[in-house]
C-alpha positions as CSV (number, residue, x, y, z in Angstrom):
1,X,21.9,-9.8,19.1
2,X,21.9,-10.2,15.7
3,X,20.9,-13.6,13.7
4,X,21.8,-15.2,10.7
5,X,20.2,-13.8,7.4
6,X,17.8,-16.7,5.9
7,X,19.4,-18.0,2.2
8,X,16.4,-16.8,0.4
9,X,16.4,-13.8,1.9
10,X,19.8,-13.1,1.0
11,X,20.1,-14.7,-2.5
12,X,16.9,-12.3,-3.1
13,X,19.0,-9.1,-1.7
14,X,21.6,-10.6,-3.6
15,X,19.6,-11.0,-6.9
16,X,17.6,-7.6,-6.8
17,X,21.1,-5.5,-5.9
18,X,22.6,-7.3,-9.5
19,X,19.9,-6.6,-11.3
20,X,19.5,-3.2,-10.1
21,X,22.7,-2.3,-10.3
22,X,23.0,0.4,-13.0
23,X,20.0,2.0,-12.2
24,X,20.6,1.8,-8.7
25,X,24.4,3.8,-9.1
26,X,22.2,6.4,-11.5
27,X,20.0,7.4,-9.0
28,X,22.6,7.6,-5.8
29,X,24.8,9.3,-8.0
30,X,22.2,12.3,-8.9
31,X,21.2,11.6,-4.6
32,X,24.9,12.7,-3.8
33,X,25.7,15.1,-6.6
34,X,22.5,17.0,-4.8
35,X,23.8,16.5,-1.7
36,X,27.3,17.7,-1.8
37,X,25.6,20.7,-3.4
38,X,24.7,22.0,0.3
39,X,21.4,23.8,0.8
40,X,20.2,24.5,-2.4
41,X,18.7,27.9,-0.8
42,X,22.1,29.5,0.0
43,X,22.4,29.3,-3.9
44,X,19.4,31.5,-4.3
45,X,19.0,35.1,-5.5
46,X,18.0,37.4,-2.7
47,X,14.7,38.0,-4.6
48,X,14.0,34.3,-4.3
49,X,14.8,33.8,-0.9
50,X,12.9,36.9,-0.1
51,X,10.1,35.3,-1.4
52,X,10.4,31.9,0.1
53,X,10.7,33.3,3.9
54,X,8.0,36.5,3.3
55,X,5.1,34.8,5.2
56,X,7.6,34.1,7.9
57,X,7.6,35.7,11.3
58,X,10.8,37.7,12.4
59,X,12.6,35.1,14.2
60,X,12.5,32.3,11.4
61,X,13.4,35.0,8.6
62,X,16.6,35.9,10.5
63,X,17.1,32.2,10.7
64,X,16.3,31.6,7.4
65,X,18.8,34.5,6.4
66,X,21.7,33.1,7.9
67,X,21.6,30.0,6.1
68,X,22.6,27.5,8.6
69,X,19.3,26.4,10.3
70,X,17.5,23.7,8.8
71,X,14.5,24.5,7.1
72,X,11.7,21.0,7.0
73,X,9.4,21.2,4.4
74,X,5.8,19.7,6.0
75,X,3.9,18.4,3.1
76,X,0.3,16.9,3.8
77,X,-2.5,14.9,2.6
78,X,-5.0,16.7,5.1
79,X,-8.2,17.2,4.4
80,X,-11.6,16.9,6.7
81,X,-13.8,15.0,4.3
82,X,-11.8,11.4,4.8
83,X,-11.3,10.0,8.6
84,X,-8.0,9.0,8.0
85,X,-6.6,12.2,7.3
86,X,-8.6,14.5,9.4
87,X,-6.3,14.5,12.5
88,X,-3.3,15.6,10.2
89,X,-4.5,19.2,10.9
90,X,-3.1,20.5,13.7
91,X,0.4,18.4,12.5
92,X,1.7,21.4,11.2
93,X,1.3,23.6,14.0
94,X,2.5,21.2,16.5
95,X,5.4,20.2,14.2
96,X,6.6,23.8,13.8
97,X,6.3,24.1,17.6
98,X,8.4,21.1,18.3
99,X,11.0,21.6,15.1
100,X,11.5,25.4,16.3
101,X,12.2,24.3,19.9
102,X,15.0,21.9,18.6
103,X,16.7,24.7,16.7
104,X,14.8,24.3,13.3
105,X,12.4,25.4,10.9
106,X,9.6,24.5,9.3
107,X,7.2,25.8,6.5
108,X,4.0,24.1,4.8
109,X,5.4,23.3,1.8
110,X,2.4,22.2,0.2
111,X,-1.0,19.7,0.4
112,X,-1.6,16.9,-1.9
113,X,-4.9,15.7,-3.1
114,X,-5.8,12.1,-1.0
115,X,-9.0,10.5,-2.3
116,X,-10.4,7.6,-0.4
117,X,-11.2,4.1,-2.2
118,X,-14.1,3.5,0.3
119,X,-16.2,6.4,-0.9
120,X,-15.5,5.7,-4.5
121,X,-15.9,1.9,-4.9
122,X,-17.9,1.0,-7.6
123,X,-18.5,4.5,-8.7
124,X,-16.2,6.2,-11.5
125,X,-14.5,8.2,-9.5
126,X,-12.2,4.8,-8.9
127,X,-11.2,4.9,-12.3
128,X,-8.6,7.6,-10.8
129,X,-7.9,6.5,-8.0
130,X,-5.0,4.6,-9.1
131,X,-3.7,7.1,-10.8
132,X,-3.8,9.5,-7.8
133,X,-0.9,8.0,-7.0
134,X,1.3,9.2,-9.4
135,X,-1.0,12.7,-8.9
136,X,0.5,12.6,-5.7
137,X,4.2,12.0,-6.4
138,X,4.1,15.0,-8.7
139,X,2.2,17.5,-6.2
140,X,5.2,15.9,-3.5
141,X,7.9,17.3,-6.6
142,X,5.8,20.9,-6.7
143,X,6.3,21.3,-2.8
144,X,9.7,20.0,-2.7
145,X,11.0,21.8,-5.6
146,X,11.6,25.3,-4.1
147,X,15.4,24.8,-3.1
148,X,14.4,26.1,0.6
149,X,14.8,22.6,2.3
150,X,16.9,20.4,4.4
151,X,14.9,17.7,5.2
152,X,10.8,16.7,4.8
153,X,7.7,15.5,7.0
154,X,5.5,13.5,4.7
155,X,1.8,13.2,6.5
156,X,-0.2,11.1,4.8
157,X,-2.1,7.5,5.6
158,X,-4.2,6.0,3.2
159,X,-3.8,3.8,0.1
160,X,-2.2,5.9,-3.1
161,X,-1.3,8.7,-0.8
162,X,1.7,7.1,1.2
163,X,3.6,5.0,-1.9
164,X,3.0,8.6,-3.8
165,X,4.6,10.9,-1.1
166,X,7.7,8.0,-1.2
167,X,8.1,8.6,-4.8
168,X,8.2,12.3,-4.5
169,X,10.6,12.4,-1.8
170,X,12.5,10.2,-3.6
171,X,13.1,12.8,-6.7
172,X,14.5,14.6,-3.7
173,X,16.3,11.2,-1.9
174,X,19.3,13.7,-0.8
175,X,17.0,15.1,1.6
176,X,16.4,13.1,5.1
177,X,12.3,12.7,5.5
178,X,10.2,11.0,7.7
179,X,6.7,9.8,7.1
180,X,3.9,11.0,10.1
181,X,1.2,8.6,10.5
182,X,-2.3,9.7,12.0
183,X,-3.4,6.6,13.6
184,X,-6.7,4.3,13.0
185,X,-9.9,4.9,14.7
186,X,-11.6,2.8,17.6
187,X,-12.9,-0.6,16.8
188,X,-16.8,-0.5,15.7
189,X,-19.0,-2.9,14.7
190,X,-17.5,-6.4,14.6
191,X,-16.2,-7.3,11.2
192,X,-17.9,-11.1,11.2
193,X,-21.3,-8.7,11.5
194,X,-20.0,-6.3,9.1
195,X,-19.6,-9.2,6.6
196,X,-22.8,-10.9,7.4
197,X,-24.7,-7.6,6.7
198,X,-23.0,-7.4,3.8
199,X,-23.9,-10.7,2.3
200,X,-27.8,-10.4,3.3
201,X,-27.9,-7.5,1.2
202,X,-26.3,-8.9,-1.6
203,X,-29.0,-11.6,-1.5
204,X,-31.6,-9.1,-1.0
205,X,-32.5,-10.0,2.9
206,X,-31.5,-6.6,3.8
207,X,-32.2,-3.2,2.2
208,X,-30.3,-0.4,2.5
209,X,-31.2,1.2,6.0
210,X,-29.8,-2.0,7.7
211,X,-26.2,-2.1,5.7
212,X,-25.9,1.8,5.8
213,X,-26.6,1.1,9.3
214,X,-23.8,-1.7,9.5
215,X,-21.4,0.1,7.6
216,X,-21.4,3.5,9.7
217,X,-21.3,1.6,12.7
218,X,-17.9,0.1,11.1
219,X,-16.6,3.2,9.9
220,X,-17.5,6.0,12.5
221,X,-15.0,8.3,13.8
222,X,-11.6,10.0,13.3
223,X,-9.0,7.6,12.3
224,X,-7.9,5.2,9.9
225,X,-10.5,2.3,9.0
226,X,-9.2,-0.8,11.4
227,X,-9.5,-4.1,8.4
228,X,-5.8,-4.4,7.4
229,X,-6.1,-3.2,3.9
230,X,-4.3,-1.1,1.6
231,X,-4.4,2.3,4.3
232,X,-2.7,0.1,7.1
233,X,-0.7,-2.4,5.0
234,X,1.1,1.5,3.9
235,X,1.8,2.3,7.7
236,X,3.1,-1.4,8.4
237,X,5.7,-1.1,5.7
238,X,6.4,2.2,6.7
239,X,7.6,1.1,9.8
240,X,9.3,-1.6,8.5
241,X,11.0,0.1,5.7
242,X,12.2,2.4,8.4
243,X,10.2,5.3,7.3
244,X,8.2,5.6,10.6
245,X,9.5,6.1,14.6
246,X,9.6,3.0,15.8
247,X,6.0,1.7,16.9
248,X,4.0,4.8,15.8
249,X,2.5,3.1,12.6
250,X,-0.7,1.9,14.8
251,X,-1.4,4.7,18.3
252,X,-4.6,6.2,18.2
253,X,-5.0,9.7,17.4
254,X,-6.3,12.5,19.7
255,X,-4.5,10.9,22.5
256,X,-1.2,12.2,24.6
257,X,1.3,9.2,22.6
258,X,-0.1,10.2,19.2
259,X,1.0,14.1,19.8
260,X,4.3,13.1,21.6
261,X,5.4,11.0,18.4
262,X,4.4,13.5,16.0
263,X,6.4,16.2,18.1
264,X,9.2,13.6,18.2
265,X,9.3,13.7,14.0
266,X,10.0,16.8,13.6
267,X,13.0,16.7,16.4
268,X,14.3,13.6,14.5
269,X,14.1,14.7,11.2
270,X,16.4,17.5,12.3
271,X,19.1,14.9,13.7
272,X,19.3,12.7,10.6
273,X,22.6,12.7,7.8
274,X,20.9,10.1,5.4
275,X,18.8,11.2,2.6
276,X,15.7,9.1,2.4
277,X,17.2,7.8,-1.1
278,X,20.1,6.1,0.5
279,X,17.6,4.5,3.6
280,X,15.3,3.4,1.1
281,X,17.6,0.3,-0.6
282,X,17.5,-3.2,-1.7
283,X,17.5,-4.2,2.3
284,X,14.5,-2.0,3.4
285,X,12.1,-3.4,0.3
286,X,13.0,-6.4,0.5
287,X,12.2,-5.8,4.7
288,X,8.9,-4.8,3.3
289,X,7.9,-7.2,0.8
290,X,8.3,-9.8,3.9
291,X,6.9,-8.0,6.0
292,X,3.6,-7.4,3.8
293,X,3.6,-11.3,2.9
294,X,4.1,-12.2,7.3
295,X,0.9,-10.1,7.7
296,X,-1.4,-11.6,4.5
297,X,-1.2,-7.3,3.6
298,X,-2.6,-5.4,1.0
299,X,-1.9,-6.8,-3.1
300,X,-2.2,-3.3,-4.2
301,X,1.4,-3.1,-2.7
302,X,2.7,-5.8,-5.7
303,X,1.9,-2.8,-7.8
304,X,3.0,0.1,-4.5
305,X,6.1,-1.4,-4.3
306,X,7.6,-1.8,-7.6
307,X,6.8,1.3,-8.4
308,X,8.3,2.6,-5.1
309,X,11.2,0.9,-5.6
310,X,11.8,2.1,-9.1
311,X,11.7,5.3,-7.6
312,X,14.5,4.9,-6.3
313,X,16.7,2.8,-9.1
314,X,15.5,-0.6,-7.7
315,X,13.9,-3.2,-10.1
316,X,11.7,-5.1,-7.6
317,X,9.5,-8.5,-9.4
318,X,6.9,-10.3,-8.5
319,X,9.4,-13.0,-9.1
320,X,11.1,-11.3,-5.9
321,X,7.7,-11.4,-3.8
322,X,6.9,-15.1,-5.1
323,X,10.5,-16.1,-3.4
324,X,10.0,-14.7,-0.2
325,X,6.4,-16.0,0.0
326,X,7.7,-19.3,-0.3
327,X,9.6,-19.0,3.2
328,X,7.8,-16.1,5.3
329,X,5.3,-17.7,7.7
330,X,2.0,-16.0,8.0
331,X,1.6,-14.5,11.8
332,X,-1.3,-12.6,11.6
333,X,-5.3,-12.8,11.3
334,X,-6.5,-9.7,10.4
335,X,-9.4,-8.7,8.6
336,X,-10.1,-9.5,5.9
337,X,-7.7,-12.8,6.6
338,X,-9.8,-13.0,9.7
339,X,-12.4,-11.4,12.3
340,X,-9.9,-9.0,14.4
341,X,-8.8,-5.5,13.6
342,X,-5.9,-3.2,13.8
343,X,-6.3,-2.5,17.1
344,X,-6.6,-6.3,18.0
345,X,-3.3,-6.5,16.7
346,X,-1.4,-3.4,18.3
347,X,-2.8,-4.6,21.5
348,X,-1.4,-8.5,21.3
349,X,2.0,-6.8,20.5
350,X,1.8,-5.2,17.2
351,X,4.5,-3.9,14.7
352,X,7.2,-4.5,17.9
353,X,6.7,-8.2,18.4
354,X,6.0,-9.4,14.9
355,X,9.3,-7.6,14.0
356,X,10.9,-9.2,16.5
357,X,10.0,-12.6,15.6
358,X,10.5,-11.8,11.7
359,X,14.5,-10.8,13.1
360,X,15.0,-13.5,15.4
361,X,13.7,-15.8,12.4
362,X,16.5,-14.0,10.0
363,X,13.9,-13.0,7.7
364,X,14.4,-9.3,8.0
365,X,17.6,-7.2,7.6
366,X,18.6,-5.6,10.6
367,X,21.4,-3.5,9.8
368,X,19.0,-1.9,7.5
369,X,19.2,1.9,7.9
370,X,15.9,3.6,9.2
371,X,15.1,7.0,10.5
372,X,16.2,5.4,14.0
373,X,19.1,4.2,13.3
374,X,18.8,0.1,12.3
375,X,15.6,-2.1,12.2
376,X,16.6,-3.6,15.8
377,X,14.9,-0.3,17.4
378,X,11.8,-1.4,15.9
379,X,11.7,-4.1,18.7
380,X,11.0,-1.5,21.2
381,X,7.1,-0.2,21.5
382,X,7.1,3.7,22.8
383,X,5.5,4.8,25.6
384,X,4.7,8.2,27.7
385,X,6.8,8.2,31.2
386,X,7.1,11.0,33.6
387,X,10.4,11.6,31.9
388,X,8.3,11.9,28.7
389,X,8.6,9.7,25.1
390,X,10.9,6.9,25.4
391,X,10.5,3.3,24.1
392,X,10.6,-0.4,26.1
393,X,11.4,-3.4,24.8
394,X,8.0,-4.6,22.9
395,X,5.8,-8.0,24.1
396,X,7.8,-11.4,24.4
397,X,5.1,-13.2,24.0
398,X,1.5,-12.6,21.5
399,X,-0.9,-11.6,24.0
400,X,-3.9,-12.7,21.2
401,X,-2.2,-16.2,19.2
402,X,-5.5,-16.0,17.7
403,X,-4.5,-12.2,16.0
404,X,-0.9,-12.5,15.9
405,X,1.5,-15.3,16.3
406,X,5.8,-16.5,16.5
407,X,7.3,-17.6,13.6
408,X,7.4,-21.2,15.6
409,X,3.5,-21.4,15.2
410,X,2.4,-19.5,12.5
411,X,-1.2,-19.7,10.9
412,X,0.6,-21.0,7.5
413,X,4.0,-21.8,6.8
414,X,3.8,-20.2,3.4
415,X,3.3,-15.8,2.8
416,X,-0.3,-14.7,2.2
417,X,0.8,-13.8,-1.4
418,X,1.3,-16.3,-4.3
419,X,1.8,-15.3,-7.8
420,X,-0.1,-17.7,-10.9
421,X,1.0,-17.7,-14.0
422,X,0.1,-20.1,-17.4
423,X,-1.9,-18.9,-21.5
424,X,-3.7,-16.7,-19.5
425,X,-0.8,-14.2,-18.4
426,X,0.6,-13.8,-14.8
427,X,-1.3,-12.7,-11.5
428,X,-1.4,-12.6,-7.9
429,X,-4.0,-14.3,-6.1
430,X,-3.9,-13.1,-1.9
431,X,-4.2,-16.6,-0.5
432,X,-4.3,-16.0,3.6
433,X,-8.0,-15.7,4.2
434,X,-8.5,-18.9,1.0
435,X,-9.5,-22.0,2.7
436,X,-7.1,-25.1,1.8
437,X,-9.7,-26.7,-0.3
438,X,-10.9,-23.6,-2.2
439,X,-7.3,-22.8,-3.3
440,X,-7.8,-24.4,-6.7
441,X,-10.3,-25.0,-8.9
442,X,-11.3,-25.5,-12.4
443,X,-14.8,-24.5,-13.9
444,X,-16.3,-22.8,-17.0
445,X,-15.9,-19.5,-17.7
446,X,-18.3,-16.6,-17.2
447,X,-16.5,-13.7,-18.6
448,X,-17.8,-9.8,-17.8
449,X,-16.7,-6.2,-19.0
450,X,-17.6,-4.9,-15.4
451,X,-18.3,-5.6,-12.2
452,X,-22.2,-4.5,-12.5
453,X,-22.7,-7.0,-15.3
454,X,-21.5,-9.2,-12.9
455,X,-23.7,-8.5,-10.4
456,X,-26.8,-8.2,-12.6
457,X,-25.9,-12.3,-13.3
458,X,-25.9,-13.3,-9.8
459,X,-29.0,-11.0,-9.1
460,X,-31.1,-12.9,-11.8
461,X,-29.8,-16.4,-10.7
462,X,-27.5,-17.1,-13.9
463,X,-24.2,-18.1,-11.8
464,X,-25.9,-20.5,-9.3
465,X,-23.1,-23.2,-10.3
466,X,-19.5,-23.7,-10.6
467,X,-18.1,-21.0,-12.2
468,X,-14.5,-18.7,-13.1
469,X,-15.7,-15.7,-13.3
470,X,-13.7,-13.2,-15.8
471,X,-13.9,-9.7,-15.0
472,X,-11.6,-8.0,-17.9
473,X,-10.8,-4.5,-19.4
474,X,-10.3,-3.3,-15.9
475,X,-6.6,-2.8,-16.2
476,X,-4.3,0.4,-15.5
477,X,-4.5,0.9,-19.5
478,X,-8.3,0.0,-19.9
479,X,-10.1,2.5,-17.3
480,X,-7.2,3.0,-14.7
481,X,-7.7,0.0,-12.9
482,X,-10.6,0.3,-10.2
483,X,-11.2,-2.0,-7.4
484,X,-13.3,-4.2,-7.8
485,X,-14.6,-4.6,-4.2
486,X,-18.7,-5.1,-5.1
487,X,-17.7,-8.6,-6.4
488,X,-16.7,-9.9,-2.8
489,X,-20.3,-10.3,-1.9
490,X,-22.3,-12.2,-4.3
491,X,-19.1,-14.5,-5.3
492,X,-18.7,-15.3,-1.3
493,X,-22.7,-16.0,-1.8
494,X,-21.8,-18.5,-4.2
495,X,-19.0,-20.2,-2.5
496,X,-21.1,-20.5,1.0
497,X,-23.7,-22.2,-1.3
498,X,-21.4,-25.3,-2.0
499,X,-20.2,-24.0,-5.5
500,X,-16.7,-23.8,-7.0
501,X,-15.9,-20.2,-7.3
502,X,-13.0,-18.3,-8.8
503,X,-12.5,-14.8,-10.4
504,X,-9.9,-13.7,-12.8
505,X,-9.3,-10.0,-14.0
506,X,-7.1,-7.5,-14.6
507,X,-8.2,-4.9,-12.0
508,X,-7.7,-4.9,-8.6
509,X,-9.1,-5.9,-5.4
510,X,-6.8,-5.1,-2.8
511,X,-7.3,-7.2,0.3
512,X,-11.5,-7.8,0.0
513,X,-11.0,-11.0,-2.4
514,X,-11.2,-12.2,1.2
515,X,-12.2,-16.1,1.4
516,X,-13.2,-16.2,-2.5
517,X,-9.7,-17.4,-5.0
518,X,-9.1,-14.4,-7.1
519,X,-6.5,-14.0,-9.5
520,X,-5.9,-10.4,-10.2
521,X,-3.6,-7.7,-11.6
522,X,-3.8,-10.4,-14.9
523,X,-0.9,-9.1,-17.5
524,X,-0.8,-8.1,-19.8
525,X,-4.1,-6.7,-19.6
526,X,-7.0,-7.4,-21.6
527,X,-7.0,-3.8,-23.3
528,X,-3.2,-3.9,-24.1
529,X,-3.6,-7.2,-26.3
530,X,-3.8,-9.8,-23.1
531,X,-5.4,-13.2,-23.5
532,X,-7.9,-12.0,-21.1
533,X,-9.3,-10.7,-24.4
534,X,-9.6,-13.9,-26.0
535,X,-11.7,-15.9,-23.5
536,X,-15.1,-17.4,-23.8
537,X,-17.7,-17.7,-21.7
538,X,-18.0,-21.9,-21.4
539,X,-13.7,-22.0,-21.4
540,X,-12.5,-24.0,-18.6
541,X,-10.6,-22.4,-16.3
542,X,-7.6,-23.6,-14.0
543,X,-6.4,-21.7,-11.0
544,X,-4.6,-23.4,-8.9
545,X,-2.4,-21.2,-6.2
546,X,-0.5,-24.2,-4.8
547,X,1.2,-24.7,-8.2
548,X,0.8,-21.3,-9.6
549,X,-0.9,-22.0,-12.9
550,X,-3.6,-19.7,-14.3
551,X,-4.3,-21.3,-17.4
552,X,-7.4,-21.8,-20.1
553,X,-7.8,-25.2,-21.3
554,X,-8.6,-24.5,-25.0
555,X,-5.9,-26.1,-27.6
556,X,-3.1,-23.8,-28.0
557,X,-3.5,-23.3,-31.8
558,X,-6.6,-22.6,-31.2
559,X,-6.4,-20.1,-28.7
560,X,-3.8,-18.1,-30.2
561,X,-6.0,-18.3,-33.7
562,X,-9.0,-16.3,-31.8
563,X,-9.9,-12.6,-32.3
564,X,-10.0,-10.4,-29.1
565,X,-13.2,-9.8,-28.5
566,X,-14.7,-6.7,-25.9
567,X,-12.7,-3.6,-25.5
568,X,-12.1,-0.5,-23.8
569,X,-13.9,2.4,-23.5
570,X,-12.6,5.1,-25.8
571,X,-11.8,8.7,-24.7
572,X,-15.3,9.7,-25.4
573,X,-16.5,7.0,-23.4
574,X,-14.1,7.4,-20.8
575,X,-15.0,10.9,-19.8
576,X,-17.2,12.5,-16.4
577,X,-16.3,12.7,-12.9
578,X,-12.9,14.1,-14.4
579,X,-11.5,11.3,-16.1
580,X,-11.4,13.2,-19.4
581,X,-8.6,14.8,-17.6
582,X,-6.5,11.7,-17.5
583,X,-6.1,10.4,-21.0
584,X,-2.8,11.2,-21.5
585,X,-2.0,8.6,-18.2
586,X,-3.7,5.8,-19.9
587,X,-1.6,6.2,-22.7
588,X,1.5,6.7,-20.6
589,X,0.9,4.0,-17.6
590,X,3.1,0.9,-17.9
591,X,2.2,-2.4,-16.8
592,X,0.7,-4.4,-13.4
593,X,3.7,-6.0,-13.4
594,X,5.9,-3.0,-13.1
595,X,3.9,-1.3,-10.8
596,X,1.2,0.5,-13.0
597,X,3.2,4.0,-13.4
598,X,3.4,7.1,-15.5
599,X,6.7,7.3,-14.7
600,X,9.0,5.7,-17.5
């Protein structure tokens, strides 16, 4: 049955279609020119197509030959080093196995590079990880851009990897796709524990054998890491942008439902008309903005999603997000919002019932097209029957209200995302795991030029007090924009301790600002002429999330009046672990607020 679309959500639609509506026609237009061009490979010489089917055995070249089968292009992030990713690597096989026994083909098409945040935090290797992104969409272009395919299989989990294999299928939006999740691991050591652990060490308590200890016991096997952060924020909008088979964003791998969806991929892809570039429109992110805000998700996706949806002729705002944050209820605790992981949540009813409630609430559009058809199939949960895959309607009811909850008793009545804004730029601040009476303050400055000088103060005692702590030339232009995870600790130390605690930068922290107030993605940035640049330390700070200001209390004649002070490393500076390689994309990237891109 469908339901009545909320006002907001359809003065949003409304809004984003207007304002994307010339560069929206561009892009279809190229989508369908493309299309009504047939498969580019009957257009190739016979020397090319020799060479595209070579490696082939004898039944797919005679296939391949004829011109009519449809060839699906399998293009991975696989690799054996991260968790996530290491079950992608039998996909291919088994996707070949599945597509050829529908009537299809498939080749490898190519692998793209898929770093992992966890092993860089705090190292310099994060000063690319954002930019991997973008790495990503261009190796997606490489594979794609052989003219031997009617459709892709996008296999990829984790945080840049996913938003970049949408952006290079959508160079190719003519071509129907589907993205293969891998699953997350088993739950491991409780996350309150993991936290705890984390703190003590912070404070010295614990040395490194006991957190090294913690922290494999959290992260241990095959499998995506269970806290809902950036890697499963990607496979929840996935399924809710319609990218996804219904309920297979959360199934374990290495077990028989993990295989049978995968198989079931590459038989869909083979049945679907719709190029990914006319699924993916102003419905389906607007789906996924609400859907990120209903879970408390991942704030890398204010920067993901813009730039996905620019990819695709859509000019999405935080303006847009701020909107929708205002009506979505928050219906999930997950860490870091709360104690429970991933698994928690598919168990109590998962993607299945918290669609459902976001439908029945009118918050969601449900004629939006997916790879199964609308949004309603997303209701249904799949299953393994002695007649094989098929789905079932999902849970009625939340079988953990403490995990996930109906839009008639939410945790907050109000999205986990707010934007700020005020003299000191704009900023989103993740509010859902923010305690009501920690969600504004105003305190002195304490401004930094990294997270390690940061820490060194709390180490020797100097930010036992109230304090905004300023953490600035960390932005896309400055040093690529790293996370900023190692500040969670010793500010969360400070807050426990009775203290006023904020921090303000211009780099990220994806989900881990956790119960400490932190505006971040601050823009302009500090190294692009921001008035980051122009605070003090001793400046009083205001954040306040309920009202959205982010403002510096100094006169504003005499703020405007001061020099920037601090800067960004030059390319000299910014040079090792490979970074020397990516000068030309701090020049190039564009702003936070446009989705931190190299692409225009």
């Amino acid at each position: 049955m469908s339901h009545p679309l909320h006002p907001v959500v359809a003065r949003v639609t409304e809004r984003l279609a207007e304002r994307s509506a010339g560069r929206r026609a561009s892009y279809l237009a190229r989508v369908r020119d493309a299309r009504a061009a047939g498969p580019a490979r009957a257009a190739l010489g016979c020397a090319n197509l020799a060479h595209g089917f070579a490696a082939c055995g004898p039944a797919d070249k005679l296939r391949l030959r004829g011109g009519v089968t449809p060839n699906i292009a399998i293009v991975s992030a696989y690799n054996d080093m991260l968790s996530a990713h290491q079950p992608l690597k039998d996909y291919p096989d088994l996707l070949k196995a599945a597509i050829s026994e529908a009537g299809g083909t498939a080749q490898f098409a190519g692998g793209v590079p898929a770093m992992c945040d966890g092993i860089t935090q705090g190292r310099a290797g994060m000063e690319l990880s954002l930019f991997s992104r973008d790495v990503v969409a261009m190796a997606s272009a490489v594979a794609l851009s052989h003219d031997m395919f009617d459709g892709a299989l996008m296999l990829g989990v984790c945080d840049k990897i996913v938003p970049g294999l949408v952006i290079g299928a959508l160079s190719f939006g003519h071509l129907p796709v589907i993205l293969v999740p891998a699953g997350p691991m088993a739950s491991g050591l409780p996350n309150a524990e993991k936290a705890r652990v984390r703190k003590r060490f912070a404070t010295g308590e614990a040395g490194r054998e006991e957190l090294l200890a913690a922290e494999s016991a959290s992260y241990h096997s095959p499998g995506t890491c269970t806290f809902y952060g950036t890697a499963n924020s990607n496979q929840m909008l996935m399924e809710v942008m319609g990218l996804h088979l219904p309920g297979a964003s959360f199934v374990p791998p290495g077990t028989p439902l993990r295989a049978a969806l995968t198989a079931e991929a590459g038989r869909r892809v083979l049945g679907l008309t719709e190029g990914v570039g006319e699924i993916l429109d102003e419905r389906a992110f607007v789906n996924g903005v609400v859907a990120l805000l209903a879970t408390g998700g991942s704030t890398n996706h204010t920067l993901h999603l813009v730039a996905m949806a620019a990819a695709a002729g859509i000019e999405l705002t935080w303006d847009d997000f701020d909107e929708l944050s205002a009506v979505t209820p928050t219906l999930t605790r997950l860490y870091p919002n709360g104690t429970a992981d991933v698994n928690h949540f598919h168990a109590a009813g998962g993607t299945a019932f918290l669609i459902g409630e976001l439908l029945d609430a009118g918050l969601l559009h449900e004629d939006a097209r997916t790879v199964a058809g609308t949004l309603s199939a997303y209701r249904e949960a799949p299953e393994i029957t002695a007649d094989g895959l098929t789905w079932k309607p999902g849970r009625a009811e939340s079988g953990a209200p403490d995990v996930l909850r109906p839009v008639a008793d939410p945790f907050d009545a109000h999205g986990g995302l707010h934007t700020v804004r005020g003299n000191l730029g704009r900023a989103v601040v993740k509010v859902s795991a923010v305690a009501e009476e920690h969600r504004s303050i105003e305190a002195p400055a304490r401004v930094f030029a990294s997270q390690a000088e940061l820490q060194d103060a709390f180490a020797a005692g100097d930010l036992d007090r109230d304090v905004v702590a300023v953490v600035r030339y960390q932005g896309p232009r400055a040093n690529g924009m790293p996370e900023l995870h190692r500040l969670t600790p010793p500010l969360s130390v400070l807050q426990d301790r009775g203290h006023r605690v904020a921090l303000v930068t211009d780099g990220r922290m994806s989900g881990a600002s956790g119960t400490v107030p932190a505006a971040i993605h601050a823009s302009p940035e500090a190294a692009s002429g921001g008035p980051l640049a122009r605070v003090r330390d001793g400046d009083v700070i205001r954040l306040d999330t309920t009202k959205g200001l982010l403002e510096v209390l100094v006169p504003d004649a005499e703020f405007a009046a001061r020099e920037p002070t601090g800067s960004a490393p030059d390319d000299a500076e910014w040079s090792g672990t490979g970074r020397e390689l990516f000068h030309a994309f701090r020049n190039a990237v564009g702003p936070a607020e446009r989705g931190a891109g190299v692409f225009g």
